[in-house]
N, C-alpha and C positions, 0 to 999 in steps of 0.2 A: 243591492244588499242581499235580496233574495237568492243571485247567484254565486255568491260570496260563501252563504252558508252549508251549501250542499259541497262545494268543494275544504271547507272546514273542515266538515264530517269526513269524506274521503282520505284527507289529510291524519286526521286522528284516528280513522280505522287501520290506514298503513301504517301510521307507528306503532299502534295496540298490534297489530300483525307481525312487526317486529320486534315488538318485546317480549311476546307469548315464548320463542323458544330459546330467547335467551333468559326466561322466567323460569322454565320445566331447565336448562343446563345448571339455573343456581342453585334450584332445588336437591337436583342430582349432589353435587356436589357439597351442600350442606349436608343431606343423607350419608354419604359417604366421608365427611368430618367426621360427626356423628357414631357413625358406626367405627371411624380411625381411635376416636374419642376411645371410645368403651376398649376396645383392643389395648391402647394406650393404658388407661388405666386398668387393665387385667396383668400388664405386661409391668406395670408400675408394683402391681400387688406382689408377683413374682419373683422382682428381684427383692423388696422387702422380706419375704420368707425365705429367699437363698440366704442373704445376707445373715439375718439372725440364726439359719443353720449352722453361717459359715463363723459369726462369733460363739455357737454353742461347744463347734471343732475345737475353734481355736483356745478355748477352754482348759477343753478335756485337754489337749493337747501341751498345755502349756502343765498343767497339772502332772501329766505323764512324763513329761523332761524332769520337773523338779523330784520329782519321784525317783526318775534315773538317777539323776545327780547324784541324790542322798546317797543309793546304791554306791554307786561306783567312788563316794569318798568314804564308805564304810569301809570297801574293798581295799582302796589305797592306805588306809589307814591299819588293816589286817596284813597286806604286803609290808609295809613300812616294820611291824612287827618282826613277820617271819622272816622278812631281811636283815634285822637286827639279830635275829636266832643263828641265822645262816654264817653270817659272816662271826659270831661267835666259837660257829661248830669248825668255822673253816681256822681258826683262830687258834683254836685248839688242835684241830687236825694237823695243825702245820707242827706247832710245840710237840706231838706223840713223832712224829715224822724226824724233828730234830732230834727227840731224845733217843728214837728210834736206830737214826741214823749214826749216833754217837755210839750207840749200845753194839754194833755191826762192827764199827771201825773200830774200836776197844777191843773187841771178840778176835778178829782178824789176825794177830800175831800169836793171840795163842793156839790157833790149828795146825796140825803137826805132821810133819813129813807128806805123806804122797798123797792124804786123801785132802790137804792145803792148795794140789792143783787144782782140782773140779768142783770143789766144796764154795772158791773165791767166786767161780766164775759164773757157777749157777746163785750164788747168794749178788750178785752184782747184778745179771739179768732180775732177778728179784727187786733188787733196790729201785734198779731203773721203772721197772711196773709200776710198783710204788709210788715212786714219784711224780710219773706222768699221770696216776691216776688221782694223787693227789693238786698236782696242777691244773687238772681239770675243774676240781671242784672250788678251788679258790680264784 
C-alpha cells in the first residue's frame, strides 16, 4: 500500500498538469465571451437608437406626404376651376368666331367690283388665322 500511494500522487499530479491549460483556454475564452458580451450589448444599444431615429423619420416623413397631399388637392381643385373658366372662354370664343364668321360671309356680296378681287382673298387668309388660332385654344 505504501507503493500504491506515491504512484496515486503522480497520477493526480498528471492529471492536475493536464488540466492547468485546458483551465488558462476556458478562462480565455470566457474572457473573450465577456468582452463579446459588452460589444454585443453596445451593438444591441445601437441599433435601438437607429431605430427610434428611423421611426422619428418616419414621422416627419409621413407628416410631409400628407402635407403634400393637401397641397396638390388644393391645386387640383384651383385647376378643376380654371378648367371650368377655360372651356367657358373657349365656349364663348367659338360663339364670337361663328357670329364672326357669319358677319364676313354676309359682308362678302356686298363688295364691289375690282377691289371684291383682293379684298376676298386677304379677308379669307384672315379667316383662316383666325380659325386656326381659335382651334388652338379649344
Amino acid at each position: 500500500m505504501s507503493q500504491i500511494l506515491p504512484l496515486l500522487d503522480l497520477l493526480v499530479i498528471a492529471l492536475l498538469a493536464a488540466t492547468l491549460p485546458m483551465a488558462w483556454r476556458l478562462d480565455r475564452q470566457l474572457r473573450a465571451l465577456r468582452a463579446d458580451r459588452a460589444a454585443l450589448e453596445a451593438g444591441a444599444a445601437g441599433l435601438a437608437e437607429a431605430t427610434r431615429a428611423a421611426e422619428a423619420v418616419l414621422a416627419r416623413l409621413s407628416a410631409a406626404s400628407e402635407a403634400a397631399e393637401r397641397g396638390v388637392q388644393e391645386r387640383l381643385a384651383r385647376a378643376g376651376a380654371v378648367q371650368e373658366d377655360l372651356r367657358y372662354l373657349a365656349e364663348r370664343a367659338e360663339a364670337i368666331a361663328d357670329r364672326l364668321e357669319a358677319a364676313v360671309q354676309a359682308g362678302r356680296p356686298l363688295a364691289g367690283g375690282g377691289a371684291a378681287a383682293t379684298g376676298p382673298a386677304l379677308r379669307s387668309d384672315a379667316e383662316r388665322e383666325l380659325l386656326r388660332a381659335l382651334g388652338r385654344v379649344s
